[in-house]
KOLKEKE-88708 format. One record per residue (C-alpha): residue number from 1; y, z, x. Coordinates in nm, 4 decimals. Layout:
BEGIN
NUM;Y;Z;X $
...
//
This chain:
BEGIN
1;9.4672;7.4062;14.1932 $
2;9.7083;7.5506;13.9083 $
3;10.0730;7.3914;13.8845 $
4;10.3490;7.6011;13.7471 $
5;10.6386;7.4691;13.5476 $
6;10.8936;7.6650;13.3099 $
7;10.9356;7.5536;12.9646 $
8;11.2963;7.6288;12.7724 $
9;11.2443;7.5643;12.4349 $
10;11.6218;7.6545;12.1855 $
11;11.5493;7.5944;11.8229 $
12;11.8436;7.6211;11.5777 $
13;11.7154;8.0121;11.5047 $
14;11.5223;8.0997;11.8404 $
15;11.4844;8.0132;12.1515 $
16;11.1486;8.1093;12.4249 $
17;11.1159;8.0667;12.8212 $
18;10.7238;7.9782;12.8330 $
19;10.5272;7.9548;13.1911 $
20;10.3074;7.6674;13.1690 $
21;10.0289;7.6309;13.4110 $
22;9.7773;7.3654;13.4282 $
23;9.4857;7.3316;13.5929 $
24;9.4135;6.9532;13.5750 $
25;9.2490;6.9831;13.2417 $
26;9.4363;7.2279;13.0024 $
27;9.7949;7.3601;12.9927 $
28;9.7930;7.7289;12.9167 $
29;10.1018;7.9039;12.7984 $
30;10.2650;8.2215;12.9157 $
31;10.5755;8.3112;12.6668 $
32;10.8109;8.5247;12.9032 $
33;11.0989;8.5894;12.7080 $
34;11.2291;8.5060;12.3577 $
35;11.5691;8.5432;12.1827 $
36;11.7397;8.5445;11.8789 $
37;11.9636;8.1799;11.8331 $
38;12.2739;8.2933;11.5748 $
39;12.5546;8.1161;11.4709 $
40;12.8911;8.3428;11.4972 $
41;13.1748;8.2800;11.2418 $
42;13.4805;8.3144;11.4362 $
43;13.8294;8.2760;11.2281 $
44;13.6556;8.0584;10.9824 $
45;13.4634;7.8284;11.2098 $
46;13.0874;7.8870;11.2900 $
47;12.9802;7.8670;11.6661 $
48;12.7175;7.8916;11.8820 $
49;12.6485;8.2030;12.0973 $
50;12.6698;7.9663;12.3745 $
51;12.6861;8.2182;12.6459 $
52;12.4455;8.4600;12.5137 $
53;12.2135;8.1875;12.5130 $
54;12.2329;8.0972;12.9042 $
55;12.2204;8.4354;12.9708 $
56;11.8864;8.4590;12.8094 $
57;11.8017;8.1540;12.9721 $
58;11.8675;8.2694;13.3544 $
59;11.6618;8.5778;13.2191 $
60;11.3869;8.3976;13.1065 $
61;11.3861;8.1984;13.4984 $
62;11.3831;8.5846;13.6494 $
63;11.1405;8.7156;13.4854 $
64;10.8850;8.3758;13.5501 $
65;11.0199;8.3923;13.8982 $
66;10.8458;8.7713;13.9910 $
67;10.5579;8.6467;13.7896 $
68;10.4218;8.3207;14.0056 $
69;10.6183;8.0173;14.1981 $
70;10.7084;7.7887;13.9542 $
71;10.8083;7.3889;14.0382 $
72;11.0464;7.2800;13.7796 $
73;11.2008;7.3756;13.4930 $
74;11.2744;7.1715;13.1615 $
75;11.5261;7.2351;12.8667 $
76;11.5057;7.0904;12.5081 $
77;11.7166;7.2073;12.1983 $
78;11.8000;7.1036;11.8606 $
79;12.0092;6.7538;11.7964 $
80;12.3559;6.6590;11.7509 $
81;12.5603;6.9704;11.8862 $
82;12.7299;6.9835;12.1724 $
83;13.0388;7.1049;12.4648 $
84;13.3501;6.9514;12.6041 $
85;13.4108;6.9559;12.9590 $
86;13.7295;6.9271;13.1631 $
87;13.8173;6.7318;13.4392 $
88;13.8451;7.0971;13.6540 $
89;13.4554;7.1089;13.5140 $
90;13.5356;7.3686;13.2383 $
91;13.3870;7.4373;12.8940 $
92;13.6597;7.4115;12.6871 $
93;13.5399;7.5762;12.4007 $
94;13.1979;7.7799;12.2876 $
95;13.0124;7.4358;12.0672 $
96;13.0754;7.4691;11.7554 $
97;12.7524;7.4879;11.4588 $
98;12.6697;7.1645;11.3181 $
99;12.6729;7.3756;11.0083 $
100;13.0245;7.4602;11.0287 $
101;13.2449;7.2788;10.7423 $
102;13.4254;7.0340;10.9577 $
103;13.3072;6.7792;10.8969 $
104;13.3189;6.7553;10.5358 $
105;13.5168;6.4609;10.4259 $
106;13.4198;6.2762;10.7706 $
107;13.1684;6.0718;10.6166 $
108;13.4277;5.8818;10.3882 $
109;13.6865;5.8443;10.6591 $
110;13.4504;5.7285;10.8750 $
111;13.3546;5.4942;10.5828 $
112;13.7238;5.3547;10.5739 $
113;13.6911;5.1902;10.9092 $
114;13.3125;5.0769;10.8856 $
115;13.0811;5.0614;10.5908 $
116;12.7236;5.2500;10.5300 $
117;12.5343;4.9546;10.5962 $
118;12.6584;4.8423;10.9318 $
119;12.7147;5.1654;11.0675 $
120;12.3485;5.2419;11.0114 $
121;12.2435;4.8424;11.0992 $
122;12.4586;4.9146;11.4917 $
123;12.2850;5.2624;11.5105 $
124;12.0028;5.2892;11.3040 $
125;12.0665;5.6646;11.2649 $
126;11.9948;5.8496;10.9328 $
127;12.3842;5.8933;10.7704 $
128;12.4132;6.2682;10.7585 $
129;12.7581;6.4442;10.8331 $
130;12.6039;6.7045;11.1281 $
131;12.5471;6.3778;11.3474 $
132;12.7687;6.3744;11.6549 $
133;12.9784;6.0645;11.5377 $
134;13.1172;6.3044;11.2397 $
135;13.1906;6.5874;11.4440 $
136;13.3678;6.3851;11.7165 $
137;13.5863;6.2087;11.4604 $
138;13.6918;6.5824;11.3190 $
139;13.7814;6.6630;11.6240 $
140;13.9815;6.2881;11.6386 $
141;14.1402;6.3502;11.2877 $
142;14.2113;6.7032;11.3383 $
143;14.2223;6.8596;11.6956 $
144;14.3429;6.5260;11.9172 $
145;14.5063;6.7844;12.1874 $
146;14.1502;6.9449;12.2373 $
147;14.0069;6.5945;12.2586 $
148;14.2850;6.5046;12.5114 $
149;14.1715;6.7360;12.7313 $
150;13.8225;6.6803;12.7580 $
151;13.6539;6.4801;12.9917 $
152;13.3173;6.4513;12.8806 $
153;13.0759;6.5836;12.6066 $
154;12.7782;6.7018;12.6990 $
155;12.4830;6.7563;12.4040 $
156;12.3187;7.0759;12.4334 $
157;12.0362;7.0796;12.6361 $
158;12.2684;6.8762;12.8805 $
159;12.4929;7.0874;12.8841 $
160;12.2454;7.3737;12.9563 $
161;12.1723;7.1747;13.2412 $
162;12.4874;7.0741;13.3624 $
163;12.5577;7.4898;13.3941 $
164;12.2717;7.5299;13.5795 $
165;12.2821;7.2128;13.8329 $
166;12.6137;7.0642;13.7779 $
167;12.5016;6.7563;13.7014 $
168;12.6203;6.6282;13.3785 $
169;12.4231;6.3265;13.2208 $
170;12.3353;6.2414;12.8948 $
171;11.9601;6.2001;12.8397 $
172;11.7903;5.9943;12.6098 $
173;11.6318;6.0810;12.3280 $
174;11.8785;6.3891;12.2481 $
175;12.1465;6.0964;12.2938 $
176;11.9770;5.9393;11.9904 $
177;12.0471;6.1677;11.7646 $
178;12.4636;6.1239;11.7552 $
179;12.4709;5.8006;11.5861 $
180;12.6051;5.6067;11.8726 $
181;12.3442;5.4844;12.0387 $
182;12.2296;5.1292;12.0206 $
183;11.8894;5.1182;11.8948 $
184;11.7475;4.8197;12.1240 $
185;11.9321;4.8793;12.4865 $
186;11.9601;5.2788;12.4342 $
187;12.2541;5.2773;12.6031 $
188;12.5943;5.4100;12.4022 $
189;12.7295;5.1730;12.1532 $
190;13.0523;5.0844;12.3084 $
191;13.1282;4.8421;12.0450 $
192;13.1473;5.0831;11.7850 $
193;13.2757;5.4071;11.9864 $
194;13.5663;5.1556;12.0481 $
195;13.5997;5.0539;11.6874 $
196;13.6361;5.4128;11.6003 $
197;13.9024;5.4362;11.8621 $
198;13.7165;5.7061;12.0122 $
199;13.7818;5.7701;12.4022 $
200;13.4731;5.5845;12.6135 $
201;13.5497;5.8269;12.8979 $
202;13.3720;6.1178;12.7217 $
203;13.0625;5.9542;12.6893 $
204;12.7565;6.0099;13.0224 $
205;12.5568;5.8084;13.1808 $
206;12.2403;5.8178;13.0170 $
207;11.8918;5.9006;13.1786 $
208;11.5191;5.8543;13.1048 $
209;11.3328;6.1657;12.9753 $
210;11.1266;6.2639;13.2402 $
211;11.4284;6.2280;13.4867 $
212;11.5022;6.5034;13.7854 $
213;11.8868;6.6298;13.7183 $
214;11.8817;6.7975;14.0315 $
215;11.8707;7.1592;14.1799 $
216;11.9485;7.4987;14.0648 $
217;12.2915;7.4757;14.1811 $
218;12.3983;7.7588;14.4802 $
219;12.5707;7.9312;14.2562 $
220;12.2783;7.9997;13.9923 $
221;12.0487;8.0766;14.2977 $
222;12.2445;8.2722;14.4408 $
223;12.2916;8.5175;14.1040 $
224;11.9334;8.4885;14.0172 $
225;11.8038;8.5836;14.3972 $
226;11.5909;8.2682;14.4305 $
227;11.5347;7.9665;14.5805 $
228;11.5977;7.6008;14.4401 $
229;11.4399;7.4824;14.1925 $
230;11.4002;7.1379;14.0358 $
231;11.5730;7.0782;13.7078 $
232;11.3627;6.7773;13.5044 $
233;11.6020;6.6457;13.1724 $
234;11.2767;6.6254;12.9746 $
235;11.2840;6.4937;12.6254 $
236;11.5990;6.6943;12.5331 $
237;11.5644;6.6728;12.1817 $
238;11.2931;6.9257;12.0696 $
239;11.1629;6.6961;11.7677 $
240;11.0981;6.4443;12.0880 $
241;10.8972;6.6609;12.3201 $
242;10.7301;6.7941;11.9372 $
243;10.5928;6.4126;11.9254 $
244;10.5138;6.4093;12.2419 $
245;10.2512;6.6760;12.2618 $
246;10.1208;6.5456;11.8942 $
247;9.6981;6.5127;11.9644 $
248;9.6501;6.1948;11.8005 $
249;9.3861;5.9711;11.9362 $
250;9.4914;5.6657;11.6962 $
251;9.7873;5.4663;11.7590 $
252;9.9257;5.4771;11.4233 $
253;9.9585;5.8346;11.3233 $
254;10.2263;6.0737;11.0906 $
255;10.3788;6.3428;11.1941 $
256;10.5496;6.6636;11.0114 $
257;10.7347;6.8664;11.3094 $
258;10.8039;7.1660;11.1074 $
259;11.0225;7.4480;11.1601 $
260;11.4048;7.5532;11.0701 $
261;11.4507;7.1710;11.0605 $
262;11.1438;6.9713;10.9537 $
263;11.0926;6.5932;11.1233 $
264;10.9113;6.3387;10.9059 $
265;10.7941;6.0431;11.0745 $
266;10.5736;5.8206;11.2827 $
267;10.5878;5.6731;11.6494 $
268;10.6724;5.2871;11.6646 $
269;10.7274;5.0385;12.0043 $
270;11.0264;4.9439;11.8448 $
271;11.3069;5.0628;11.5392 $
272;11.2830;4.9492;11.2150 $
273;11.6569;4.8374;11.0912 $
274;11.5973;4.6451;10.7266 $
275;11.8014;4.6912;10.4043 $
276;11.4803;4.9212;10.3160 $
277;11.5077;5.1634;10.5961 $
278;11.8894;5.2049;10.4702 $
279;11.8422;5.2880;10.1833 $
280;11.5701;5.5084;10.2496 $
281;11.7713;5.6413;10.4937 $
282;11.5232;5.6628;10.7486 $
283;11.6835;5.7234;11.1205 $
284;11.5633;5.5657;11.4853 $
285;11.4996;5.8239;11.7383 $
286;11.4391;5.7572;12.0877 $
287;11.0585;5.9342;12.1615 $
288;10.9588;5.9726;12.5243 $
289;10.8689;5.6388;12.7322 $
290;11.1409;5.4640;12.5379 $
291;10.8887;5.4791;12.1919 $
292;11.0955;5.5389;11.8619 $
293;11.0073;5.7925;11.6446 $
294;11.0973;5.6732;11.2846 $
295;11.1638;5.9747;11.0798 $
296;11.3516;6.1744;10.7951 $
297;11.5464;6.4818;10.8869 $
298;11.4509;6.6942;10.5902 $
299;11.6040;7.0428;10.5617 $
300;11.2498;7.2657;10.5959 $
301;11.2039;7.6127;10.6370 $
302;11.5763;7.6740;10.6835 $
303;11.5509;7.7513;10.3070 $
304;11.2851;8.0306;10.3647 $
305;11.4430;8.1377;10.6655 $
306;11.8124;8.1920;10.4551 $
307;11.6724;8.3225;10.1503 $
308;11.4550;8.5896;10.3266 $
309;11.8377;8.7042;10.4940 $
310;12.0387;8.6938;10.1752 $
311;11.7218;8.8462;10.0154 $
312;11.7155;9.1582;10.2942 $
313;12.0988;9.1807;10.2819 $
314;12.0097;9.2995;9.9228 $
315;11.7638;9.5368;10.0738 $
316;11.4210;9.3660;9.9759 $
317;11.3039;9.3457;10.3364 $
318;11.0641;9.1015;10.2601 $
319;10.8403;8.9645;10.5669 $
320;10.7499;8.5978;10.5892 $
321;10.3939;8.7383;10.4166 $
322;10.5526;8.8998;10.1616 $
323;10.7115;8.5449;10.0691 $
324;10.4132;8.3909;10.0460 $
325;10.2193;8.5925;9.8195 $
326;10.5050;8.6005;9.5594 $
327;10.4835;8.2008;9.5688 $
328;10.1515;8.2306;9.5402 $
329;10.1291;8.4933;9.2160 $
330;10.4177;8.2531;9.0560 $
331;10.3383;7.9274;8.8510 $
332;10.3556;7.5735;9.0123 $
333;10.6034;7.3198;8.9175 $
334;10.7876;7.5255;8.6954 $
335;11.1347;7.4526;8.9033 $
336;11.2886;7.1752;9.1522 $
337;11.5385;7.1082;9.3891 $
338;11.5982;6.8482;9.6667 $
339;11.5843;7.0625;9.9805 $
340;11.8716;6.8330;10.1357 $
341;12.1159;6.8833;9.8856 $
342;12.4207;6.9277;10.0462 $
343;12.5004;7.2533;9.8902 $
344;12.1892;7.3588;10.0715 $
345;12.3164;7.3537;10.4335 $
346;12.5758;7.5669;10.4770 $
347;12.4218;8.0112;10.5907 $
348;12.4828;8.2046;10.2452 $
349;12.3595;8.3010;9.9246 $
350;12.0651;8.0139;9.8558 $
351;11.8641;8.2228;9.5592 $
352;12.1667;8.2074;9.4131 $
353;12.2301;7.8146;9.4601 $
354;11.9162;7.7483;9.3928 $
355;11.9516;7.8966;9.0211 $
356;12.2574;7.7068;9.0029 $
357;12.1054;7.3994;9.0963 $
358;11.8144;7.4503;8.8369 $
359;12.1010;7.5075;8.5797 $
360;12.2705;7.1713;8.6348 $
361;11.9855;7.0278;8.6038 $
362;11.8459;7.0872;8.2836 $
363;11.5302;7.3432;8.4119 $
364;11.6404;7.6436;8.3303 $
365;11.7032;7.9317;8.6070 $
366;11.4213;8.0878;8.8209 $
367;11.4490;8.4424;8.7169 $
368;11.2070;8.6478;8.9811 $
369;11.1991;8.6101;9.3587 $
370;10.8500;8.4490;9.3414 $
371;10.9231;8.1532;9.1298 $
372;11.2341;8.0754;9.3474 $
373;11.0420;8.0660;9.6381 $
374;10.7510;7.8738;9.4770 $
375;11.0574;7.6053;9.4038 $
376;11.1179;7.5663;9.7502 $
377;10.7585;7.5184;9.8609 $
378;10.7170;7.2589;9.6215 $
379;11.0340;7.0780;9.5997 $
380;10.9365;7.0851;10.0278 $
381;10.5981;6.9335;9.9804 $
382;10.7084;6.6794;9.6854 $
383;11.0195;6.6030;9.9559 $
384;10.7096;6.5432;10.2264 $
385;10.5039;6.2676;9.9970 $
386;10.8166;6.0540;9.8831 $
387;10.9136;6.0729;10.2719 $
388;10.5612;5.9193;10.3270 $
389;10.5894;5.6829;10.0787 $
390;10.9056;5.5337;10.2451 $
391;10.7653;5.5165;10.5360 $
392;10.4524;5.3691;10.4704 $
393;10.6499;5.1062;10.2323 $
394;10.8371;5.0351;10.5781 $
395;10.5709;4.9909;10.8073 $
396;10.3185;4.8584;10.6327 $
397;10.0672;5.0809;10.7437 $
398;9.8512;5.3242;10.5787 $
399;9.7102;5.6566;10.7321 $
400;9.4346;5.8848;10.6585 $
401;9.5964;6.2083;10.8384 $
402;9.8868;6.3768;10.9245 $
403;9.9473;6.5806;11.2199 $
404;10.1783;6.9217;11.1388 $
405;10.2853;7.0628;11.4503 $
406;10.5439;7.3440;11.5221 $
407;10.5921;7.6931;11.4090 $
408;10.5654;7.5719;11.0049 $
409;10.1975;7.5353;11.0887 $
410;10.1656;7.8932;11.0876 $
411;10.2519;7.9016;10.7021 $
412;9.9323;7.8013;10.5661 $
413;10.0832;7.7602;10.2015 $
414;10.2887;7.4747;10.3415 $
415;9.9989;7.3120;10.4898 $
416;9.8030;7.3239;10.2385 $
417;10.0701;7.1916;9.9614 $
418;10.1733;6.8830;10.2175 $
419;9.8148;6.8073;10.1860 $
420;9.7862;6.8209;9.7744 $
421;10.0856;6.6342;9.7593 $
422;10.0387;6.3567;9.9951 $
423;9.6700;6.3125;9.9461 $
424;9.6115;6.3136;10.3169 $
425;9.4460;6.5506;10.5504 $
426;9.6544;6.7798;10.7334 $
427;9.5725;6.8496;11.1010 $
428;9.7752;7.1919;11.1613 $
429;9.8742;7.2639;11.5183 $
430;9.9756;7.2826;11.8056 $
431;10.1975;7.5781;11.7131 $
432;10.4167;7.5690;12.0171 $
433;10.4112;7.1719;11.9908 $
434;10.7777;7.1637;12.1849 $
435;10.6805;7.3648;12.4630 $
436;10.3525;7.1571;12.5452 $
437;10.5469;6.8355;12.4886 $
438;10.8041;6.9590;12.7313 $
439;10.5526;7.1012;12.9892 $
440;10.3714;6.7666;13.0046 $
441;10.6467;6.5462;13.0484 $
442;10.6969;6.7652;13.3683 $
443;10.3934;6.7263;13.4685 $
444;10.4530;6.3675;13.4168 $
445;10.7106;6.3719;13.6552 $
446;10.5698;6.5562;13.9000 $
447;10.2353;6.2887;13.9260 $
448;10.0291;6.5521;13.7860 $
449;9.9266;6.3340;13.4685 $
450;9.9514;6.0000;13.4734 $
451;10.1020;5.9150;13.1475 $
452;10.1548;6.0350;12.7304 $
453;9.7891;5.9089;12.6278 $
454;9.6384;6.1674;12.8869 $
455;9.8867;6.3839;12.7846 $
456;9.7919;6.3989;12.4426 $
457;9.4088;6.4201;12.5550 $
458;9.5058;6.7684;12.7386 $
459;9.7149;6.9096;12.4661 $
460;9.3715;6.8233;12.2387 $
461;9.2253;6.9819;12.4558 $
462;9.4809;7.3383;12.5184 $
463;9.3918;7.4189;12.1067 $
464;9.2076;7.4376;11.8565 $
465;9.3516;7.2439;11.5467 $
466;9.2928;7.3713;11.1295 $
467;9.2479;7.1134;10.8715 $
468;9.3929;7.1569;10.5298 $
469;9.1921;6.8869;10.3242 $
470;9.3551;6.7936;9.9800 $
471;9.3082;7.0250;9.6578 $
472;9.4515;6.9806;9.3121 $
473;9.6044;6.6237;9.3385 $
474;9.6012;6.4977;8.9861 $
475;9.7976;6.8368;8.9213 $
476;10.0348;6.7317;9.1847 $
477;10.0556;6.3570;9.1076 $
478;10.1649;6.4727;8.7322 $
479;10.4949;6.6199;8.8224 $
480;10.5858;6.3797;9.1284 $
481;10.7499;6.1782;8.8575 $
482;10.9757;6.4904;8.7426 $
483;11.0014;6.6119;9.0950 $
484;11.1910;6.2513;9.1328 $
485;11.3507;6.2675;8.8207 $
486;11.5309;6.5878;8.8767 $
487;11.5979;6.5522;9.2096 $
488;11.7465;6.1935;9.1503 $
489;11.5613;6.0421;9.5080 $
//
């Protein structure tokens, strides 16, 4: 007997509504519907579509709905962003990007009431300005009125959900990512939220991932011409239901969850908080069954994505192809940056920040297309082996693979330069890692599989996985040094 569920997978650039069936021994996948995910710039500050995007999402449920009977239905998205809600359960305002420039300067203020290393030793978050605690204190330092008025804030797949149900919770693992979670309890840090005199009525009961939110409310039935339908609050964070469909047989395993973001890291019982993690700046996430996923949040191929758009705004039209082969036909090494470079983050002209970045540094400037996209691909993979350096100086631990999973997989120049410059094998795949990592956690929760170790036995099962084996390392290995150097990690 075949079991239905529907997948809703929003990435910070796309978003899909995938049917996933499965049959007791594989999940299959059906992609229904996909959309574009773009920020809007509105008077100066960048928003999400947020609208847009539910109605792609109720159009995504029709359109599975004439197909078969489904039972459930998850939603995952990217971290930190999210909506206040009234009291009168209205959306105050369209959630603004965590791109958008508010929160520069947030950092420091924060800074002025509690300092790096105990902000990160109470959360054991990664310190990056797009975290939740910055945004929240803009809105603190800068909007209070709007803050007055809010009741709760909901992160974004909860908030997705709390549209479609009216349930409003916060779940787990996407609750990790705002810095204000305690590490041990996962439960919010009230401590701290207090000490930052922010409000401790805006903050939701949190769930398990895995846990049923409730029904499509009347309402959303009643405009989609259906019946109810459960709504599970999966993993919520998409790097979390990424992990979870990772097909690793050994305990002790690295991942690479690669896409607009890309998610460095392992799965541990427990969080590593030591003076080394700070100042690696390696962040605590909460993984499905209350695991922690010890990571880096490295800018990936956000930097491909961007300079492909500033590159057809000048009328190249390249495709993602295209890109490639100009990396390819340009020489190695020859330029650097750090990917996470702050001037990096912001939608706009990176070609031309990249050169600039060169420049300061003492290389030089990239002159054709080519060689600045060859400088991304390898400041990327250089980015990829000091990331598993740190964490394998955390842990302890040494591993012979690492798993790639996510749409990055389907650049097969990235693979293969993660596995030159880490030594390691790379095991490419499952493409749509998020949507089989949400999928099973349904399944989960319906009593269809019996826990994440099966789990990961059926996703092994759903694909067939590419290994990139390591090429060229004592080429590599001779400008790791200078990759460091320039970069100043």
């Amino acid at each position: 007997m075949t079991t239905n569920v529907l997948v809703i997978d929003i990435g910070a650039s796309s978003g899909r509504v995938i049917l996933c069936s499965f049959d007791g021994e594989k999940i299959e996948l059906n992609e229904l519907h996909r959309f574009e995910n773009n920020a809007v710039l509105v008077n100066g500050t960048l928003f999400w579509d947020t609208f847009h995007l539910l109605h792609e999402i109720k159009q995504g449920i029709i359109k599975a709905q004439k197909i078969c009977n489904f039972v459930s239905l998850g939603i995952d998205t990217w971290g930190v962003d999210f909506g206040l809600v009234s009291s009168e359960n209205n959306l105050l305002e369209t959630p603004v990007h965590y791109r958008d420039k508010r929160t520069k300067g947030m950092v420091e203020e924060v800074f002025k009431k509690i300092n790096g290393k105990e902000l990160y030793s109470k959360t054991g978050n990664q310190i990056m300005d797009i975290n939740t605690l910055f945004q929240l204190m803009s809105l603190k330092e800068k909007r209070p009125n709007l803050l007055k008025q809010t009741d709760k804030f909901l992160l974004m797949p909860d908030l997705f959900g709390y549209l479609l149900t009216g349930n409003g919770v916060a779940e787990v693992s996407i609750a990790s990512t705002t810095q204000l979670l305690e590490p041990t309890t996962k439960q919010w840090n009230m401590d701290l939220i207090e000490n930052l005199d922010l409000p401790t009525r805006l903050f939701p009961k949190i769930v398990k991932s895995g846990t049923v939110l409730g029904e499509l409310s009347e309402e959303v039935c009643e405009e989609l011409s259906m019946p109810p339908k459960k709504v599970i609050s999966v993993a919520g964070h998409d790097t979390a239901c990424a992990v979870m469909a990772v097909p690793a047989s050994e305990k002790d395993f690295i991942f690479v969850s690669c896409g607009t973001w890309s998610l460095f890291g392992t799965e541990l019982d427990k969080p590593i908080i030591t003076e080394k993690s700070s100042y690696y700046n390696l962040t605590n996430e909460v993984g499905y069954g209350d695991t922690t996923e010890f990571l880096s949040n490295i800018i990936g191929l956000w930097l491909i994505q961007e300079t492909r758009r500033q590159f057809n705004r000048e009328g190249k039209n390249y495709s993602y192809g295209d890109m490639e082969k100009l990396a390819l036909s340009s020489k190695p090494f020859a330029y650097f940056i750090n990917p996470d470079y702050e001037s990096f983050v912001a939608p706009g002209d990176i070609p031309v920040r990249i050169k600039e970045y060169c420049q300061a540094t003492g290389q030089g400037e990239p002159e054709s297309d080519g060689e600045i996209i060859r400088c991304i691909y390898d400041s990327l993979a250089m980015k990829y082996n000091y990331t598993y350096q740190c964490i394998c100086d955390c842990t302890g631990k040494e591993y012979s693979n690492i798993h790639m999973v996510g749409g990055g997989t389907k650049d097969n120049f990235l693979c293969q330069l993660t596995a030159n410059a880490t030594g390691c094998d790379v095991l490419a795949g499952p493409i749509e890692a998020t949507a089989f990592g949400n999928a099973a956690i349904q399944f989960i929760t319906l009593g269809l599989i019996p826990n994440i170790e099966i789990a990961r036995q059926i996703v092994k099962n759903s694909f067939t996985p590419v290994c990139y084996s390591p090429v060229e390392q004592e080429l590599t290995k001779k400008h790791y040094g200078r990759f460091k150097m320039l970069t100043g990690i």
